[in-house]
N, C-alpha and C positions, 0 to 999 in steps of 0.2 A: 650486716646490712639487712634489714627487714627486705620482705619480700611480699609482691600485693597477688593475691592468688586470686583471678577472678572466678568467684564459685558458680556463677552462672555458665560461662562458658565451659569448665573443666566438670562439672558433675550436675547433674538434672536428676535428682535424686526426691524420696520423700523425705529424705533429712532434713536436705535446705528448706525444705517448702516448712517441716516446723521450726528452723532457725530462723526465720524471715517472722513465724507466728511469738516467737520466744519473746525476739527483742522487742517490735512492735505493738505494744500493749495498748489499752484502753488510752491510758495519759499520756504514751507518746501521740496519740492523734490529738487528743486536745490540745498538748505544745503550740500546734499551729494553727489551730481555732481561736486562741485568744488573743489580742492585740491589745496595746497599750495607749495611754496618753501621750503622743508625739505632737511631731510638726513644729511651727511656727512659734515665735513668742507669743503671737497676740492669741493665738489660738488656743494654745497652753495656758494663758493670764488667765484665758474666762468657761475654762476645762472642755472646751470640747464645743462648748454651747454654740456653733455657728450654723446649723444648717441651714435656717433660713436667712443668715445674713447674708452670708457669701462674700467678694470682697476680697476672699485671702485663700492662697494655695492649700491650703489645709483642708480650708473650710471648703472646697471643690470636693475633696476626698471623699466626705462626708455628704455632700449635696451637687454632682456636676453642674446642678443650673448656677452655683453660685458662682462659676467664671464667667457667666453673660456680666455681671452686676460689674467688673471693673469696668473704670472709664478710661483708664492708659493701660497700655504696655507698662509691664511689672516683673518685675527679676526678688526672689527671696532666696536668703540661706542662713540656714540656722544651727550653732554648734551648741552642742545639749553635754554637763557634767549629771551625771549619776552617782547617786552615796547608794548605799544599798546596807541593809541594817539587819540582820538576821539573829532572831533571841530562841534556840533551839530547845527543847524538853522530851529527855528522852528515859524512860522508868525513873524521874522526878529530878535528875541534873539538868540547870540549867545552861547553855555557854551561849557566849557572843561573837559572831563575827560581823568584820565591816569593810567594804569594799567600793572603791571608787572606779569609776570610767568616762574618758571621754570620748565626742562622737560627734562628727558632722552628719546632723541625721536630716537636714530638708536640704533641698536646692531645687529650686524651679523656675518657670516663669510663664509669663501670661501673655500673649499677642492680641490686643483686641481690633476690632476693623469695625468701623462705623460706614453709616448710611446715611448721609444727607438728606436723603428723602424720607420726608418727615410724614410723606403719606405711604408708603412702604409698609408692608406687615412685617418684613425681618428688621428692626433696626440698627443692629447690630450682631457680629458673629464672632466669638474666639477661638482660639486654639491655644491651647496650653500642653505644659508638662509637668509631671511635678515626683519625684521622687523622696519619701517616706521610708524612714528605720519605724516597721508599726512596732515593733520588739523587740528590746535589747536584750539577749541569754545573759548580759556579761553578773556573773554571781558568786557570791562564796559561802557554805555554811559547814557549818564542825558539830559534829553532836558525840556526845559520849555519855555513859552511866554505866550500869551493870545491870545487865537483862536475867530478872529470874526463870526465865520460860526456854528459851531457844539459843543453842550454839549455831556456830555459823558449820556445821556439821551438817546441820538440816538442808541447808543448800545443794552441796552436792551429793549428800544420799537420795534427795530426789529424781537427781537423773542417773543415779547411779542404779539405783533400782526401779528405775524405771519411770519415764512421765507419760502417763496415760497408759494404753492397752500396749504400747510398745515392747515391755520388759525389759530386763534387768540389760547394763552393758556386759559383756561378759570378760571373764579373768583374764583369756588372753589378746583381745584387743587392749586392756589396758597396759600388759607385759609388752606387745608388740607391735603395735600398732604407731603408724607415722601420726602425729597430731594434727596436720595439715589433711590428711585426710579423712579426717572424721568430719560427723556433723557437726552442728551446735550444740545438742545437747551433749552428746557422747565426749567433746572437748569440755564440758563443765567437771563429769567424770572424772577424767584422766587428770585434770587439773587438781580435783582436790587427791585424786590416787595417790601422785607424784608427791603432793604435800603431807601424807599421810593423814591426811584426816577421815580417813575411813579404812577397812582392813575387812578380807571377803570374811563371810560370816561361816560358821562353823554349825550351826543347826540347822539337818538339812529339813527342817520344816517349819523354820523362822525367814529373813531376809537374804538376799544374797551378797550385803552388805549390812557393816554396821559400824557405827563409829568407833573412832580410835581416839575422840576426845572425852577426857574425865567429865562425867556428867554428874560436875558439883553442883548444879543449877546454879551459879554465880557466876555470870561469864561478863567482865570487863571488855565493853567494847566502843570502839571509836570507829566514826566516818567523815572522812571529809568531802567535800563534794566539789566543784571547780570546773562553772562552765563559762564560756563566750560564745560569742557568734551576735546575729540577727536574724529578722524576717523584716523581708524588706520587699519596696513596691514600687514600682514607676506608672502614674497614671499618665494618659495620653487623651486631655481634653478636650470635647468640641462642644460649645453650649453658645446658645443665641437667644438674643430677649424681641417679641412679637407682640409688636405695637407698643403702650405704652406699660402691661403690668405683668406680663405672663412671661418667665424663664424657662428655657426647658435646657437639659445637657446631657450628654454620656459621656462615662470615661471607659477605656478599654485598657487592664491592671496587666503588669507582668509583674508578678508572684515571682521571688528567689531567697532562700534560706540556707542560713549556713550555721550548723550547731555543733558544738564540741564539748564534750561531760568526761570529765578525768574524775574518778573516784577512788579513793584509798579506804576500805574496812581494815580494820586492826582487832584482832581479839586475844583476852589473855582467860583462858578458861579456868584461872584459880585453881592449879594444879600446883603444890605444895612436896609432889612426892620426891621430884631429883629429875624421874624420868617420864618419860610421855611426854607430851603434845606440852609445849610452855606455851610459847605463840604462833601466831598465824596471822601473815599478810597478804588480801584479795586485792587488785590490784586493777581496774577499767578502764578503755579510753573507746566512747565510742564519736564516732563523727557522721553527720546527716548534713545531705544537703539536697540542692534540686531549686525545682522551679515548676511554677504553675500561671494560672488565668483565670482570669474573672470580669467582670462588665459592672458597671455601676449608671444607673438610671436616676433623674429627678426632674423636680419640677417647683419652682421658687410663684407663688401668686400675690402680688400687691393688690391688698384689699382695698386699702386706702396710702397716703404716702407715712403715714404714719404702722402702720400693721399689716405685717405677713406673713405667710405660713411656705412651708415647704414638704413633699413627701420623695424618699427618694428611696429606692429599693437596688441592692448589691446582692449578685448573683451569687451561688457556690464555687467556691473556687478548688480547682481541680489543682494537686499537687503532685507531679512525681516526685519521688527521693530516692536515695541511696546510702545504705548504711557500710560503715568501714569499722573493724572493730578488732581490738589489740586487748590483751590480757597477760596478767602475771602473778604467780603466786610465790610466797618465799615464808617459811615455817622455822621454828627451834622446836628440836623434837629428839631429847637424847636418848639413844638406846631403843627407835624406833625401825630402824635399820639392822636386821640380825646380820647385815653381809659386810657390812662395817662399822666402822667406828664415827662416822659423820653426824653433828648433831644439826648443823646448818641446809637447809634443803632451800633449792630456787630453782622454779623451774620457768622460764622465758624463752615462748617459743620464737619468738624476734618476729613474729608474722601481725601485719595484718590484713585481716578479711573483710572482701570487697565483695556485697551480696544481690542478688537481684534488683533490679527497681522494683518500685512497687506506688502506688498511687494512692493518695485519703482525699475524698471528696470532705471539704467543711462546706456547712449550712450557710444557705441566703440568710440576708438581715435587711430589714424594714425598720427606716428611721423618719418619724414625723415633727415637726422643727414649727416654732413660733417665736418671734420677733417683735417687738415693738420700738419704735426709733422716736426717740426725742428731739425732734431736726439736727441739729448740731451740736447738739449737749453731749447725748449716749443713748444707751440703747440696754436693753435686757432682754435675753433669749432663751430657749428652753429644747433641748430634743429629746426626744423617745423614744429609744430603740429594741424591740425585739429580735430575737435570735433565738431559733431551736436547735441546742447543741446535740439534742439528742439523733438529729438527723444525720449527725459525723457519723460516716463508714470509710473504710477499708475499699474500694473498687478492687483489688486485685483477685485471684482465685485463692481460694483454703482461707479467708479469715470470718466464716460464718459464726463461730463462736465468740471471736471480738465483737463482730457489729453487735450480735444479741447484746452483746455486753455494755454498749456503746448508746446503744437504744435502749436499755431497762433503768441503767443509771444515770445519765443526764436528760436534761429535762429543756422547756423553756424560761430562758434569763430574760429579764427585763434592764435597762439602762438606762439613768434619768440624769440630764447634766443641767447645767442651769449657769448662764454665765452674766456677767454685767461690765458695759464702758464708758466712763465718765470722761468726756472730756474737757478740759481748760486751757483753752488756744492752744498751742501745740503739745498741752501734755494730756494726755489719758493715761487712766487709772484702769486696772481691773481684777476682778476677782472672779472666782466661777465654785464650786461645788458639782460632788458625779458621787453616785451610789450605782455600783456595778453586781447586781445578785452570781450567786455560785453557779456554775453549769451544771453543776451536781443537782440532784435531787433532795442530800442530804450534804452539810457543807463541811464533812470530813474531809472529805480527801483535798478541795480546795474552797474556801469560804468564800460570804461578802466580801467585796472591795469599797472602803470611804477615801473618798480625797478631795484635797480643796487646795486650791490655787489661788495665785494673785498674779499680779502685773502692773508693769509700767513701761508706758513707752516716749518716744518725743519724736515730731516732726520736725524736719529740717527744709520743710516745701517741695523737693523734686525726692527725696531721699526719707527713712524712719528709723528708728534706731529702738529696739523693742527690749524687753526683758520681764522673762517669767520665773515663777517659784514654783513648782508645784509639790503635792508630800500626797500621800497615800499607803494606807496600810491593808493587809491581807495576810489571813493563817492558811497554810498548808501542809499536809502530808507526805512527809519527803521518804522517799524508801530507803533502805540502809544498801539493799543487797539489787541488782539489777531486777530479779525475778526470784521465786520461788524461796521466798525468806518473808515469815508473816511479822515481823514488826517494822514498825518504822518510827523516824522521828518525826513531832509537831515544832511548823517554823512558826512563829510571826514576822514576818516581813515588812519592816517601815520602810518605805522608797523616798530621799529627797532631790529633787532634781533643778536645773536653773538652766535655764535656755536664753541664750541672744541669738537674735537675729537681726538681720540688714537687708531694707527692702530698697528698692529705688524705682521709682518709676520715668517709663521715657517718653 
């Protein structure tokens, strides 16, 4: 039976404080800085493009003034399929994986409250709700080739001799030591010890480790990768329209995430002798979750009845999480064992660890929205959104060298969607386009994002009945090894997704 050791409460150590810095990197705070194309069908049809229309649960997210704009009481929910297409390259092998999910990712609704009095400055007022999957984890990608530079050796001789000014672990904590009580790094150690893949070193003015894998430079190795979860959001509307042109709205966000990454490294280090290190299986599962807050601000201005604009600024949202995190390794290594005869090694401490909270403020974002409405024909719209990723930090104590990290290499993104809706008596059409730049400085580690949408929906007069396409692609840099292993694999990721939704209004 596993056993969950909570390390906060049982040791206050400088261990944990850099196991907390281990797992938590640069890209895990970005995970929850980027959000995706959700919500609604009609929302999704015309990619995002509604800030200044308003009108639709979605389009609030993006603009709170746009729940003034409904004229009834409105209930949506919308179930979204997910393909997901991952074409991986890693020292020049290509492979494919493909994974499907589904997901009720909207439901909300709109309460509006009118005002008779036509000379009245509030003329109406809303309240709404509306809950958002901004992010689905659900994913799969497989990479393998043969790496001529680095054994998966490299991993644990890092902490085995030491990360940072700390030093070396020493021979007899690995010999005697419980593994529940070590730190994080000193459990990386003892992990690869128990596998053999490393053996104390024998010059005493060389390492106090050194590997015990054949270093043929041809190390056949595979990873699979295997997440789920969300980031998800319940906004809580209030927007009112004063007099005849001017919207204004807030929403107040409740932020909660749920992420889970199972990873399997596989290596075969091309050892041809009989004995030594044949293979070696690394084995992760971490899990994060939490919950956070944020506010979203706008303001929707009718120029004319034909043209209007919108500006609406979303606060930083404060995230606590919690990381939980399980590991296992399992090796073929004959004649590695002088005290036996065993060529199979597994070691699975059955534990997992439950570590401090810890908090990542993400960056404000500023979105400017323009509309033009064809009376009853359609409309085409356009938003703009800024966001400085580089402003992601770590709030909690010890992660000064993350932020630097966090601050030097992401920058300010830009986000341009553009959407359009044709209608003919109860059918509308629609299509939309979004160019979403890297957070990165340099778009290694995660690229541009293109996508473009369609739609179609049909009125049934009290009731609508909606349907979206949308497809988007984006390259990224997927690590093999959780930390301290310098290669990784490039993905391109094609995303196709279809969303219906069911509006009714009362």
């Amino acid at each position: 039976m596993k056993r969950y050791l909570l390390f906060a409460a049982c040791l206050v150590s400088t261990g944990i404080m850099q196991a907390q810095q281990t797992l938590n990197t640069a890209e895990n705070a970005v995970r929850y800085t980027t959000d995706n194309l959700t919500g609604t069908a009609r929302f999704r049809g015309m990619s995002g493009a509604m800030g200044a229309v308003g009108g639709d649960l979605s389009a609030m997210t993006i603009n709170p003034a746009g729940a003034a704009i409904f004229n009834y009481n409105s209930g949506t929910a919308s179930l979204s399929s997910y393909n997901v297409n991952n074409k991986s390259n890693y020292f020049g092998n290509t492979e494919k994986e493909n994974y499907n999910n589904f997901d009720l990712n909207q439901i909300g609704a709109i309460f509006v409250f009118n005002n008779n009095n036509e000379a009245a400055t509030v003329r109406k007022f809303t309240l709404g709700f509306n809950y958002e999957n901004n992010n689905s984890f659900y994913n799969r990608s497989f990479s393998r080739g043969v790496n001529t530079r680095n054994s998966i050796d490299q991993y644990f001789l890092r902490y085995a001799n030491g990360v940072g000014n700390e030093g070396a672990i020493s021979l007899n904590t690995l010999n005697n030591a419980y593994f529940e009580n070590l730190s994080y790094n000193d459990q990386q150690a003892y992990l690869g010890y128990n596998a053999y893949a490393f053996n104390p070193g024998t010059d005493p003015n060389g390492p106090a480790y050194v590997s015990n894998i054949p270093q043929t430079g041809n190390y056949y190795q595979e990873n699979y990768t295997a997440t789920s979860g969300f980031n998800g959001k319940v906004a809580f509307n209030f927007a009112a329209q004063l007099k005849e042109r001017l919207y204004l709205g807030i929403n107040l966000n409740a932020h909660f995430t749920d992420y889970i990454e199972n990873t399997t490294f596989y290596e075969d280090p091309n050892n041809t002798s009989g004995a030594g290190m044949q293979e070696i299986q690394f084995d992760n599962q971490r899990y994060t979750y939490g919950g956070g807050f944020s506010f979203n601000l706008g303001a929707i201005y009718k120029f004319t009845e034909a043209f209007r604009a919108g500006i609406a600024y979303e606060s930083p949202t404060w995230m606590t999480l919690r990381n939980e995190v399980s590991q296992r390794i399992a090796s073929y290594c004959p004649e590695c064992d002088q005290n036996s005869t065993a060529s199979n090694f597994v070691f699975d401490p059955a534990t997992v660890f439950v570590y401090d909270r810890y908090t990542i403020k993400n960056p404000a974002k500023w979105t400017a929205s323009a509309a033009y409405v064809f009376g009853k024909s359609g409309l085409l719209s356009v938003d703009y959104t800024l966001k400085d990723y580089s402003n992601t930090e770590y709030k909690s104590h010890g992660y000064g060298t993350i932020n630097d990290q966090l601050s030097s290499t992401l920058d300010l993104a830009s986000t341009i969607r553009v959407g359009a809706e044709y209608r003919i008596k109860q059918l509308s059409l629609r299509a939309g386009y979004r160019y979403e730049e890297s957070p990165y400085k340099t778009s290694r580690t995660i690229g541009d994002l293109n996508g473009a949408t369609g739609g179609i929906g049909y009125s049934f007069g009290i009731s609508r009945l909606d349907l979206a396409y949308s497809w988007y692609q984006r390259s990224y840099q997927s690590q093999m090894l959780p930390t301290a292993f310098p290669d990784s694999a490039r993905i391109k990721s094609t995303n196709n997704n279809i969303t219906l939704s069911y509006t009714i209004d009362l």
